[in-house]
C-alpha positions in Angstrom: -2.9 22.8 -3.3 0.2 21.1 -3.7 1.9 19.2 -0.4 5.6 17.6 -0.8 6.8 15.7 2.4 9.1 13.0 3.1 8.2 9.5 3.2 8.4 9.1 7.1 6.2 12.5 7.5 3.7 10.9 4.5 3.3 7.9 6.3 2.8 9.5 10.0 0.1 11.9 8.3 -1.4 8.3 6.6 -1.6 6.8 9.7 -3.1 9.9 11.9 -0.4 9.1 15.2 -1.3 5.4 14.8 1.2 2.5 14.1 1.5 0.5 11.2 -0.5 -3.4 11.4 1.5 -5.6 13.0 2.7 -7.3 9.4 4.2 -4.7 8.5 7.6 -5.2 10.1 9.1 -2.1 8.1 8.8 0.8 5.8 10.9 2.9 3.8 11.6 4.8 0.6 14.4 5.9 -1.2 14.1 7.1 -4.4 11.2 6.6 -6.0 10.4 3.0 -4.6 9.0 2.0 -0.9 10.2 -1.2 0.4 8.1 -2.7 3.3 9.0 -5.8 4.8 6.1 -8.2 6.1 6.2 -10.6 9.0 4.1 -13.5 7.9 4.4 -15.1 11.3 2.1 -12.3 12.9 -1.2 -13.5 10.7 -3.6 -14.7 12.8 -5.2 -18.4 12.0 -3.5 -18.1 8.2 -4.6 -20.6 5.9 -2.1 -24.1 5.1 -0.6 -22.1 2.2 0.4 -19.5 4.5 1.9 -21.1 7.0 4.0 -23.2 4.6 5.1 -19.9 3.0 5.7 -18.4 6.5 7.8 -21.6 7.2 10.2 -21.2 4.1 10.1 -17.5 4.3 8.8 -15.7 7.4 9.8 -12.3 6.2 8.4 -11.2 3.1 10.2 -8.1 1.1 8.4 -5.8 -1.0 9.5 -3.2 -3.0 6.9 -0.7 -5.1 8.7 1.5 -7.8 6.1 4.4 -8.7 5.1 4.3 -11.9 2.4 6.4 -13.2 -0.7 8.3 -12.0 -3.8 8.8 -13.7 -7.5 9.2 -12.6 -6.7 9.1 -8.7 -5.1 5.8 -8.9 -1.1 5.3 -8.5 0.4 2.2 -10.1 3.6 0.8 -8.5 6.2 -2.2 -10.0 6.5 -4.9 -7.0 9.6 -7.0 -6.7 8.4 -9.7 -3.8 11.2 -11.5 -2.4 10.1 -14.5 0.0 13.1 -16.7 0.0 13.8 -18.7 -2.7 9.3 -19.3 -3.3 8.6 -17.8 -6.6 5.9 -15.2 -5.2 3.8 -14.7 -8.9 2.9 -18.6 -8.2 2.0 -17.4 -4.8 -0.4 -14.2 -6.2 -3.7 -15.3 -5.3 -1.9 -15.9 -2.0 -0.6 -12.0 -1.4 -4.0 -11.0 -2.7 -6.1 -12.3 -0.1 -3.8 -11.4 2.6 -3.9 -7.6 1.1 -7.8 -7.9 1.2 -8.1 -9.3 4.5 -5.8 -6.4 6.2 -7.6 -3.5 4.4 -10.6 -5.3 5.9 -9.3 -5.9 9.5 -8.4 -2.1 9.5 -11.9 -1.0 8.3 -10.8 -0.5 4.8 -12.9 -1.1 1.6 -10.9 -4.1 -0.1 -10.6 -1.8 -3.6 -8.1 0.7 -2.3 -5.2 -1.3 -3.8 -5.5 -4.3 -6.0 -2.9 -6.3 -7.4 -2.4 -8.1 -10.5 0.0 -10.0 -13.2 1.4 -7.8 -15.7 1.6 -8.9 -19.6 5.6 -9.6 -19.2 4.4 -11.8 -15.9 5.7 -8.8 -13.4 3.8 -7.7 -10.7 1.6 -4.6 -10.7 0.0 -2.8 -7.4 -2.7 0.0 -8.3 -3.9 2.0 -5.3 -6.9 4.2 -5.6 -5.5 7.7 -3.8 -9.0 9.3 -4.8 -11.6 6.4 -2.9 -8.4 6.4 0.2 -8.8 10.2 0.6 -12.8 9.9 0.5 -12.3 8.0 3.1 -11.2 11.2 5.0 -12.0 13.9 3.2 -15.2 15.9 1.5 -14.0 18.0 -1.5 -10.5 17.2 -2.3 -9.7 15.6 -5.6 -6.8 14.5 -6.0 -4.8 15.7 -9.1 -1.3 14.5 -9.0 0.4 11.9 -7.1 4.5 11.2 -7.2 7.6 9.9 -4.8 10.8 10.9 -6.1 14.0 11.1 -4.0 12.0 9.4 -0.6 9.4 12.5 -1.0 6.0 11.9 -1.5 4.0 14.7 -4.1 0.4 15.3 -4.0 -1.6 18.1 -5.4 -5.1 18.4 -5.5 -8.3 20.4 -5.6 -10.3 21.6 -3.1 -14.4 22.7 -3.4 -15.8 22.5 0.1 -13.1 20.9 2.3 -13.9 18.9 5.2 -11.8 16.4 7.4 -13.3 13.1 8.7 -11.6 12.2 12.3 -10.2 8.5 11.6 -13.2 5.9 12.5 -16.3 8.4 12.6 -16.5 7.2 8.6 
């Protein structure tokens, strides 16, 4: 099965007529890179270093340039922008916050992970396989790409079945 849509339709299907968290203030994609913009000021109870980052720079930007796929995990470049705060000091920071909104969503914290590359950029890894477990029975995903704001997946099928979101 192979499924192209573009990035807004991708993200309605993701999110099953929901809405996105309240962090997430926006999302986008051109190209091959999303851009979403967090509001740090809707956290609730964030730690100290939070809400002096949130101070400095309420609005976070993020953009993730696709990179590669390879055993049902996508790897993403991130560019973080919070003001003038150089955000790979801040990493441990941006990694427990990713954590604790997979987890306030119901989500296992290793869906996406992210880490310091060797050259000191940033690296997002997302595990498209263990997301559409989440979902699915028998559907293996194969190939993952976004190119010109269009999100690519193919993937096999053996026994298909859809989860309804929450009876997981």
């Amino acid at each position: 099965m192979h499924l192209t849509v573009p990035f807004p339709e991708a993200l309605e299907l993701a999110l099953q007529g929901g809405t996105l968290p309240p962090i997430v203030a926006s999302a986008s994609c051109s190209g091959s890179t999303v851009r979403v913009d967090l509001d740090l000021r809707s956290i609730p109870s964030p730690s100290f270093a939070l809400r002096a980052i949130t101070a400095l720079a309420p609005i976070v930007r993020v953009l993730a340039t696709f990179r590669s796929f390879e055993a049902g995990t996508a790897t993403f470049d991130l560019v973080v922008r919070a003001g003038s705060i150089p955000v790979q000091r801040l990493l441990n920071q941006f990694t427990g916050l990713i954590a604790a909104q997979l987890r306030s969503h119901g989500l296992p914290e290793r869906l996406a992970s992210v880490t310091q590359g060797v050259d000191g950029g940033l690296i997002a890894v997302v595990d498209l396989q263990a997301a559409a477990a989440l979902r699915t029975r028998g559907l293996t995903v194969t190939r993952f790409t976004i190119d010109e704001g269009a999100i690519g997946v193919a993937a096999t099928i053996h026994g298909f079945s859809v989860q309804r979101a929450g009876s997981v």
